[in-house]
C-alpha positions in Angstrom: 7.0 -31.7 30.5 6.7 -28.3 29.0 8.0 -27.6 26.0 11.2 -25.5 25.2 9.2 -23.1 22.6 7.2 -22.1 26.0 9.3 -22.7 29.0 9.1 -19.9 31.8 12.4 -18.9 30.4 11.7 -19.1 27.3 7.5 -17.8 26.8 5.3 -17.9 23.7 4.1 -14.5 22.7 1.0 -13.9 20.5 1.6 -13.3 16.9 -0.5 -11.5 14.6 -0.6 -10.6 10.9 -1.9 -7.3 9.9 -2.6 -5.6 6.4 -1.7 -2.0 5.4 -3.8 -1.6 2.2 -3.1 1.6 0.1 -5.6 2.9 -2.8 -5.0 6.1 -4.7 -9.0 7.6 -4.2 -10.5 10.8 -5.3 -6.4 12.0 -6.3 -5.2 11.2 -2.3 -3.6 7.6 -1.0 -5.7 6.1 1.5 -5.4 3.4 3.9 -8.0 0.8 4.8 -9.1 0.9 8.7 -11.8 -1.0 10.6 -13.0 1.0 13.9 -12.7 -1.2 16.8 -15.4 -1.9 19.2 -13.6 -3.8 22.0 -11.2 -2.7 24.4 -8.4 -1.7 24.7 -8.6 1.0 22.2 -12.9 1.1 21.7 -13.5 3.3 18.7 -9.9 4.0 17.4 -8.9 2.4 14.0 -6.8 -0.1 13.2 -5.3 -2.3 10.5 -7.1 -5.1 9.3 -5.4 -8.3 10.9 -5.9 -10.9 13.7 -4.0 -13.4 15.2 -1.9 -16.4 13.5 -3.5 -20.3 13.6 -1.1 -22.7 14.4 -1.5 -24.4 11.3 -0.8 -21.3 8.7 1.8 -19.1 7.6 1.5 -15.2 8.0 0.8 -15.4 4.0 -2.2 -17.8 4.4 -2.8 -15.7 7.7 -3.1 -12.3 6.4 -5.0 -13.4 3.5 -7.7 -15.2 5.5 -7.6 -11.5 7.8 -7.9 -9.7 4.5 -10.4 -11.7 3.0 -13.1 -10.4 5.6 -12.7 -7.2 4.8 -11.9 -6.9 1.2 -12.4 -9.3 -2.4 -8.1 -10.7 -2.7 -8.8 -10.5 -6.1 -8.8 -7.1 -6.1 -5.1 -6.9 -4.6 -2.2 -5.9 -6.9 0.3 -6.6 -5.2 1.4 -8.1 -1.9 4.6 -7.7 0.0 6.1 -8.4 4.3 6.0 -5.0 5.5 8.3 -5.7 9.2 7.8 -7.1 12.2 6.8 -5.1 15.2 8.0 -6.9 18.8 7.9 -3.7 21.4 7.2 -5.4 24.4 4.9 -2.7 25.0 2.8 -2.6 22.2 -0.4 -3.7 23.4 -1.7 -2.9 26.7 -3.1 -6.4 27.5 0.4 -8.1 27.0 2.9 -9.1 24.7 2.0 -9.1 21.3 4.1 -9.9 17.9 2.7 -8.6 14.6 3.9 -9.3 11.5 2.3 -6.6 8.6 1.9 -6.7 5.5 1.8 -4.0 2.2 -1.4 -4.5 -0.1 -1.8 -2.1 -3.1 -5.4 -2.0 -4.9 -5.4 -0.3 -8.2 -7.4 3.1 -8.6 -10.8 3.2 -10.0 -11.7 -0.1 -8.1 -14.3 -0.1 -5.4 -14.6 -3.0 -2.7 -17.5 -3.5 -0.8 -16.6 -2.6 3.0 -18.2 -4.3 6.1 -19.9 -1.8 8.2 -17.3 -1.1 10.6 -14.5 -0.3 7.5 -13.5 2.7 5.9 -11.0 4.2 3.5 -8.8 7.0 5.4 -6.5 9.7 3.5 -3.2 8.7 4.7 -2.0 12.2 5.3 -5.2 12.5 8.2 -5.5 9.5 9.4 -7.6 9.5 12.9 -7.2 7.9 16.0 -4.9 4.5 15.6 -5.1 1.8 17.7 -1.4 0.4 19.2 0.8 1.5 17.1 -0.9 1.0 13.5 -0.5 4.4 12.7 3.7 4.0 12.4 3.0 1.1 10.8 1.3 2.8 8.1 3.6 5.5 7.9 6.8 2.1 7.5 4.3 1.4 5.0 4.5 4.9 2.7 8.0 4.9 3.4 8.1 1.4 1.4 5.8 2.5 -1.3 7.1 5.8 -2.2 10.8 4.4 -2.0 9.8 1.4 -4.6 7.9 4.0 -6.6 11.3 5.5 -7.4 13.5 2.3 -8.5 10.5 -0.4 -9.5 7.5 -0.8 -11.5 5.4 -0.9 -8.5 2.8 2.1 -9.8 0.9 -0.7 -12.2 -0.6 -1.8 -8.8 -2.0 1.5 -8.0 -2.8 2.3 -11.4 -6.4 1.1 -13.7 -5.2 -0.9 -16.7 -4.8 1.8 -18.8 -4.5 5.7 -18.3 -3.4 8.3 -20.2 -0.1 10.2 -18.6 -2.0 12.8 -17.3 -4.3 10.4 -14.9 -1.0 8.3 -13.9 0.5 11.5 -13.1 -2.2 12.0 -10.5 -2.0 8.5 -9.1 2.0 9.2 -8.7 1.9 12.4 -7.2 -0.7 10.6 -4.4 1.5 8.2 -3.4 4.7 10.4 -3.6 3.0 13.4 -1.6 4.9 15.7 -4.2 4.4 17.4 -7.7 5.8 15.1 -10.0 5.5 16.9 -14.0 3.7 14.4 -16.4 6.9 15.4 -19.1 9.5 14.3 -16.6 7.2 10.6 -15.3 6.7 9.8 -18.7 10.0 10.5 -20.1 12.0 8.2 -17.0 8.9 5.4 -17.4 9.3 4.9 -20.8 13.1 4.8 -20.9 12.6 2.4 -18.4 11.0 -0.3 -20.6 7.9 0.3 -17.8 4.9 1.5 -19.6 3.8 0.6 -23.3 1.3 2.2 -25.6 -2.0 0.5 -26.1 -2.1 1.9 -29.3 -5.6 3.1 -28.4 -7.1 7.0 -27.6 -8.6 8.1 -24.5 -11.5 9.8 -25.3 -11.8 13.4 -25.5 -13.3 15.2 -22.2 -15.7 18.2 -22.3 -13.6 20.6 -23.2 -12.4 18.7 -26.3 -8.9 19.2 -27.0 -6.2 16.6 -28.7 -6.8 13.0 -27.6 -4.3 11.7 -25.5 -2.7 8.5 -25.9 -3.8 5.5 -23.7 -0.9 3.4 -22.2 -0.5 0.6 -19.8 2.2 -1.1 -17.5 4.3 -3.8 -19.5 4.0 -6.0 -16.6 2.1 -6.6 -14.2 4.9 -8.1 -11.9 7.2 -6.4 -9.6 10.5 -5.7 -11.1 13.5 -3.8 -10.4 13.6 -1.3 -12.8 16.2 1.1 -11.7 18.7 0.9 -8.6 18.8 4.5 -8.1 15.9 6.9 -7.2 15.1 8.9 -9.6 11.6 11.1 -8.0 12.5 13.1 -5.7 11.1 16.2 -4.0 11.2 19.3 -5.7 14.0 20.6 -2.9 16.2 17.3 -4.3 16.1 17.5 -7.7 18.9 19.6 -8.5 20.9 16.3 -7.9 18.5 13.6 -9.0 19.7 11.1 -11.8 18.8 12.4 -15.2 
């Protein structure tokens, strides 16, 4: 007798778990991509990610995916994305996929398999089904729990001066972002913390700049209202 879960009325689909990973590199968010080799879709990009055993959870799912691409360890922080279910999806049949936000901090550099790459998010190339929205669900996430959590310590190296979290903000964000204004609504926050060490001074010299650090390294709800907003906003953002 066939069982309920896959009755002709009632059919199994295929259910997969995929992985948008975001690093701020070289001042610009990226995205981690593998280039396909099969079809359907030979040589576009896609989202590290494969299909879930019967005996694991999408957690245990996308780590295993993850862990052929990139160390875990290096992870941050990771959160359930959505879940895409357009019947159309993939061209071979009906697929579920379940993603997945990862957030590496900057200055870290995994070793890639041959057929992965970092992309800038703002050019990405050629996508595979529809990976390329699910990245952009992704930045929408990110950038919107930029604003009312402490989400930046996983994009962010353990410590930084202002100035170099400024840049990492203004990657994810995609807008200016002053470091007066970031450092002024992070600290009243209770969200960063001096080290109580100096960065060293560059080559031009100049003033040492104080070295600070996320006071945890946890996701937390720091503020229910945005407070960065693009510069065409911020006449009403929350002071």
């Amino acid at each position: 007798m066939a069982s309920v879960w896959s009755s002709p009325d009632r059919p199994a689909f295929p259910h997969q778990a995929l992985a948008v990973v975001l690093q701020v590199r070289a001042a610009r968010l990226h995205v981690l991509l593998w280039q396909r080799a099969n079809a359907p879709f030979v040589g576009a990009w896609a989202l590290p990610g494969g299909p879930l055993l019967p005996d694991e959870t999408l957690g245990a799912s996308v780590a295993r995916q993850l862990a052929s691409k990139v160390e875990l360890r290096q992870l941050a922080h990771l959160e359930q994305l959505e879940t895409r279910s357009d019947p159309g999806r993939d061209p071979r049949g009906r697929t579920v996929a379940t993603a997945y936000l990862g957030l590496i901090p900057a200055g870290l550099d995994p070793a890639l398999p041959d057929d992965t790459a970092w992309h800038p998010v703002a050019a990405l190339p050629p996508t595979a089904f529809d990976h390329g929205s699910i990245v952009g669900s992704a930045l929408g996430r990110l950038r919107a729990k930029l604003s009312y959590t402490n989400v930046g310590f996983a994009l962010a190296p353990p410590t930084f001066t202002i100035a170099e979290l400024r840049t990492v903000y203004v990657a994810a964000l995609g807008y200016d972002v002053t470091a007066t204004n970031l450092q002024r609504v992070l600290l009243r926050r209770g969200v960063l913390e001096p080290t109580g060490e100096m960065a060293h001074p560059g080559r031009s010299g100049g003033r040492p700049a104080m070295l600070y650090r996320f006071a945890s390294s946890s996701l937390e709800v720091t503020d229910p209202f945005a407070v960065f907003r693009p510069p065409s906003e911020r006449p009403t953002e929350r002071r």
